[in-house]
C-alpha positions in Angstrom: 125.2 62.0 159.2 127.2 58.7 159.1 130.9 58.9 159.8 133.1 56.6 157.8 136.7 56.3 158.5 139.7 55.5 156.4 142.1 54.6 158.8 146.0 54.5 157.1 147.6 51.9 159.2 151.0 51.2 157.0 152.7 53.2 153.7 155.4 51.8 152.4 157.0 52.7 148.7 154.4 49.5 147.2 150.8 50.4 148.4 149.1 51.5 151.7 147.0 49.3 153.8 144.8 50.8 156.4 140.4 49.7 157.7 137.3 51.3 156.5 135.0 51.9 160.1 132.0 52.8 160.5 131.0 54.5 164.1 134.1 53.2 165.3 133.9 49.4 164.1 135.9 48.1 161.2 133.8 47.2 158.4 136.7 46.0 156.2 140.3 46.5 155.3 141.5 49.0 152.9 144.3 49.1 150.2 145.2 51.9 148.2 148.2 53.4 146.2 151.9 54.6 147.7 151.3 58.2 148.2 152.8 60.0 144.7 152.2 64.2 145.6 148.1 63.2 144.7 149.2 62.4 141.1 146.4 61.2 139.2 146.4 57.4 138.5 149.1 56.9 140.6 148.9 58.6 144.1 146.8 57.6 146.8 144.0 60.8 147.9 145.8 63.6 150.3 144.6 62.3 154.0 141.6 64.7 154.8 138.0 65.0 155.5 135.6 64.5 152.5 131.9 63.5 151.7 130.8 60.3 149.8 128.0 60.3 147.2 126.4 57.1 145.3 128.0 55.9 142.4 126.7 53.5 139.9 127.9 52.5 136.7 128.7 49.5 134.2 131.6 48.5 135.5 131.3 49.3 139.5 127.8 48.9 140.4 126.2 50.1 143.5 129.6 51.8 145.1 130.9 55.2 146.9 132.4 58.4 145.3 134.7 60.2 147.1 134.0 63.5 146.3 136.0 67.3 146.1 139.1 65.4 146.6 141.6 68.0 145.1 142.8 68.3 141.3 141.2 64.4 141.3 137.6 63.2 140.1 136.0 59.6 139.9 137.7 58.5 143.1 135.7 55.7 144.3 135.6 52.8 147.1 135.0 49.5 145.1 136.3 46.0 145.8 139.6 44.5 144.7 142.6 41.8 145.0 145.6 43.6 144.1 147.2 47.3 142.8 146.0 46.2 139.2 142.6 46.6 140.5 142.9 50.3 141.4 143.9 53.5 139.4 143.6 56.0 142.4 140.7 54.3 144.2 140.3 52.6 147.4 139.9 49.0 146.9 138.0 47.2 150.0 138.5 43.7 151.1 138.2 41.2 153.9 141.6 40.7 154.6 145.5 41.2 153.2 147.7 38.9 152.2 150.9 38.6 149.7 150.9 38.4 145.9 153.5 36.1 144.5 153.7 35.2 140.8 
């Protein structure tokens, strides 16, 4: 089994920004929603341990489900710039930076 980390490093009220690792090496950096109580479309996922499954569809290709996540479904690890890009999903980049405009 590979483990695959999603490391929180800062929540504020805006977003949260944390790394993906792998075996202990960052792979990437993370960005997700403001924890909202789990809601759905709104809320990042509860922090806990949870298995990853293939995904593949029109619109994100060749990415990762997050799976049994509570009371949520279709959570999924796919690239993005900004919180437009994500309804409850972690978006993966290769670095932060501010949004202005």
């Amino acid at each position: 089994m590979v483990d695959v980390r999603l490391v929180r490093i800062k929540a504020t009220d805006t977003g949260t920004l944390g790394t993906l690792t792998l075996n202990g090496k960052e792979l990437c950096k993370t960005l997700e929603l403001p924890w909202k109580d789990n809601a759905d479309m709104i809320s990042c996922i509860p922090v806990g341990t949870y298995e990853c499954k293939p995904w593949d569809s029109a619109k994100f290709p060749n990415v990762w489900e997050i799976t049994n996540v509570p009371n949520r479904e279709a959570i999924l690890i796919h690239s993005g710039n900004t919180m437009k890009d994500t309804h409850g999903c972690v978006l993966v980049g290769q670095g932060y930076g501010s949004f202005n405009g």
